[in-house]
Phi, psi and omega in degrees: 000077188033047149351158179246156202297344176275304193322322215285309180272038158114350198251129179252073171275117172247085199284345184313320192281331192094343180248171171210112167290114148275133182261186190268170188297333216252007201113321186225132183348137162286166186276064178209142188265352163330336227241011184241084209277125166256117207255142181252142190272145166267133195214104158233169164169165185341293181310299171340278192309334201273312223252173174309196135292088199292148182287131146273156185267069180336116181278065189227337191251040173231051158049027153308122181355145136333317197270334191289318180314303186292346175295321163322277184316312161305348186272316212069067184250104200228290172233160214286143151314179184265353178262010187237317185291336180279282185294275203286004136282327179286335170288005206227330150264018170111325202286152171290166173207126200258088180274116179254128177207136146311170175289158169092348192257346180089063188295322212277293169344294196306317179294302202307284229297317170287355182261324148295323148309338156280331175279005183274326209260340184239125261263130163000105170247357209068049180200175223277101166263031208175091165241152196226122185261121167224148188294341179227145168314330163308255176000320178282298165343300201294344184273304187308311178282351170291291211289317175315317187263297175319306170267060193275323168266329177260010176089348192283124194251179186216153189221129166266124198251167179189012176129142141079206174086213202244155197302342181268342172261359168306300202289316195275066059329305188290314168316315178302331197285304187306317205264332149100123193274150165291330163232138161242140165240137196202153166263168201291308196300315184311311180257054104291322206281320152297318191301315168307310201255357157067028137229035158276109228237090175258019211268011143212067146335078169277333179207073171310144179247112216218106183236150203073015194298345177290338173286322166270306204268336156308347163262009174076043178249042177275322180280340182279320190292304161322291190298337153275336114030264190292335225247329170292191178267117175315298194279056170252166176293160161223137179221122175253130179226148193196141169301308182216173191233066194282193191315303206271358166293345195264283226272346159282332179299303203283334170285022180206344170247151191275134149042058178304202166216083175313116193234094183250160197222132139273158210297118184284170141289205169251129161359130157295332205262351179266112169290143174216150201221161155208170190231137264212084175226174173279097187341322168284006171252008184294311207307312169288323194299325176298269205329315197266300180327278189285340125354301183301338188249021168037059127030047200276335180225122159202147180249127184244110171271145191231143165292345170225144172326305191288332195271344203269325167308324151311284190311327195300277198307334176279320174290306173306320155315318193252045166087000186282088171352073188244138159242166187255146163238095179213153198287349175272010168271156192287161143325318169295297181309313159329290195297330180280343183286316225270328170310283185316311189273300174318319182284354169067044163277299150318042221296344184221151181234100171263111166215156117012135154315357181294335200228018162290294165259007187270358177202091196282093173231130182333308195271035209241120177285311203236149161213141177250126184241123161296309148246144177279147211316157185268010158209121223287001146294334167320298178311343208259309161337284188316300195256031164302340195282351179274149198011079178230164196094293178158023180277146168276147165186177200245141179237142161217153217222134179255129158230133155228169224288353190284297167305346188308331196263344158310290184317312191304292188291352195283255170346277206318325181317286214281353177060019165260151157237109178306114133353120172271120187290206179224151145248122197292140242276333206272344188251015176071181213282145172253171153288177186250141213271142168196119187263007202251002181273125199286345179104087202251157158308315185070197189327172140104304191046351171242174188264066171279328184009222211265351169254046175037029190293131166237159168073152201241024181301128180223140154242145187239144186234193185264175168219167167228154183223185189217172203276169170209132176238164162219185168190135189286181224255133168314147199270110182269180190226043187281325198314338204285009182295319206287134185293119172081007142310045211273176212302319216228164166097134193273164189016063172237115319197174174166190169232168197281174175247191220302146162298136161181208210213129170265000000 
């Protein structure tokens, strides 16, 4: 049911999750939890390393299904982040929930898991029990395949719905909806365009999911978000999940949530292990400066990120000129063209990736060395998102930030934010004279007055074109009877205790 192209060729990654199913030749996971390889995320930093050591939560002791435990156990997942030890008792009991975390902390878990544990206790109707809205089609991918590997032992199926295709994969959406997928993950434009044609059936509903929501509403679905909504089931559960909290985010909690139970996190710093630099130039000096960048560190996985669309084809053609291997990422690409790049840059065939924030939190990959923000983000949590995609796994990596004089004072609350001061690189003397670091500087073009760099481009004509993509489902792995190998498990029957596999993190 239209598969993602790494699916096709055998490989399920969900790194959002930390984990990876390699399937057997037929398709489906093998009977062996060998085969179920787990990367444990490192998620350190300053503050971390200052304070005690926080007690963790064992999923074992947060009364989950049975059948959900063994997906655990086989994952090797034994104990909970501190946004999953918090948030899935109160989800387990019924309560909304306004959960503030960052990307990266296991966000995703904390909904799936108490969510699935609640469609176990409730009975097959043929309809829709779960729905989860998110802003961009990466991100729906990445929940699904989450939602695939957690439920393997339980029969609970899940489907990614994301946009665009064709009247035939139009149609097999519409069936699942209809014949009712147990989870649906879907952007908003998408389920509304089903929702609008009136035979999408929500009235058993168990649980909205609304996740990144500070994200959809920066891309304007606040109103979209609403209007699906009213379509749900008055008596359903709401798991509100967010990065950060501004004003309009309080006013989508109170208008979408019951008594909630609010579970915030603060705002992480950046890794410790993330070297981080910036370097003081004159915007027409970005392009060569890039260029001595990735060259001097020979790349093999990198990300450069731009704030804007029309620039990221511009940086593709200043790398590519200058013999540097790249592909682009931006929300005006066809789908297909998406899935081959994102393919291609995970198998590191692709050694550098210029995109766009769609893929600041929407993609979580282990081996990415280096991340570059080409302009600096256009808010300084952004930042902290963007090069969070760099040393993870116990890995090192490096983020570096091009400031000109138009950023500085952005860059400047950027620092206060991380409560650092980014290293100022030197820039080499063959590339001309730099400005002087100032965060109190209102900012100027400075030198240059074009974008000359290394293709001298004057004028600011850039073309871009649109794109459409098409929807993707799955459906998780028939509830197997392998689990029952686990020692002191037995098959059936709610809360019953056994023992765990290797300590690690979901």
């Amino acid at each position: 049911m239209g598969l993602l192209r790494a699916q096709e060729k055998g490989v399920t990654s969900c790194s959002r999750m930390k984990f990876t199913v390699v399937h057997n030749k037929d398709g489906c996971p093998p009977h062996d939890s060998a085969y179920f390889h787990v990367v444990e995320e490192q998620q350190e930093d300053r503050a971390k390393e200052e304070r005690p050591a926080e007690i963790r939560v064992r999923f074992e002791d947060l009364d989950l299904h049975p059948d959900i435990e063994d997906g655990l156990w086989s994952m090797g997942f034994e104990t909970a982040t501190p946004i999953q030890g918090q948030a899935i008792p109160h989800a387990i009991s019924g309560k909304d929930i306004l959960g503030i975390a960052q990307t990266g902390t296991g966000k995703t878990a904390a909904f799936l898991l108490p969510t699935m544990d609640r469609i176990m206790d409730t009975p097959k109707d043929g309809k829709v029990k779960a729905l989860i809205v998110v802003p961009t089609r990466e991100l729906a991918i990445q929940i699904d395949q989450a939602a695939q590997g957690f439920a393997y032992y339980t029969g609970i199926t899940s489907l990614a719905i994301y946009g665009g295709g064709t009247g035939k994969e139009f149609a097999q959406e519409k069936k699942a909806l209809t014949e009712g997928a147990d989870i649906i993950v879907v952007t908003p434009g998408r389920m509304l365009s089903h929702l609008t044609l009136g035979y999408v059936d929500l009235s058993s509903l168990e649980v909205l999911i609304l996740d990144e929501a500070d994200r959809m509403l920066d891309m304007g679905f606040h109103q979209d978000i609403m209007r699906i909504a009213t379509h749900c089931r008055k008596e359903r559960q709401t798991l509100l999940f967010s990065a950060t909290m501004p004003e309009r985010m309080r006013t989508l909690a109170h208008d979408l949530l019951q008594d909630p139970v609010t579970v915030q996190l603060a705002l992480s710093k950046p890794a410790a292990k993330v070297k981080q630099g910036a370097y003081i130039l004159f915007d027409h000096q970005k392009d060569a400066v890039l260029v001595e960048v990735l060259k001097e560190r020979n790349v093999k996985s990198g990300i450069v990120f731009t704030s804007r669309k029309r620039t990221v084809g511009q940086v593709v053609r200043a790398l590519r000129k200058a013999g540097i291997k790249c592909g682009r990422m931006s929300s005006d690409l066809e789908q297909s063209e998406r899935e081959e790049v994102m393919l291609a840059f995970r198998q590191q065939k692709l050694p550098i990736l210029v995109a766009t924030d769609v893929v600041s939190r929407g993609i979580d990959i282990d081996s990415i060395e280096l991340v570059v923000n080409y302009d600096v983000p256009p808010n300084e949590e952004d930042y902290v998102h963007r090069i969070g995609r760099t040393a993870r796994a116990e890995r090192k990596g490096e983020g570096i930030t091009l400031v000109t004089p138009d950023d500085m004072r952005r860059f400047g609350k950027i620092e206060q934010l991380i409560e650092k001061e980014v290293p100022k690189l030197r820039v080499s003397k063959s590339h001309g004279d730099t400005p002087k670091y100032d965060p109190k500087s209102a900012g100027s073009r400075g030198r240059g007055g074009h974008r000359g760099g290394i293709g001298k481009r004057q004028g600011s004509g850039r073309r871009h074109g649109g794109g459409k993509s098409f929807g993707g489902r799955s459906k998780g792995g028939e509830k197997g009877d392998q689990h029952s190998r686990r020692k002191g498990k037995p098959g059936g029957g709610r809360r019953q205790g056994g023992s765990k596999g290797q300590s690690s993190r979901a």
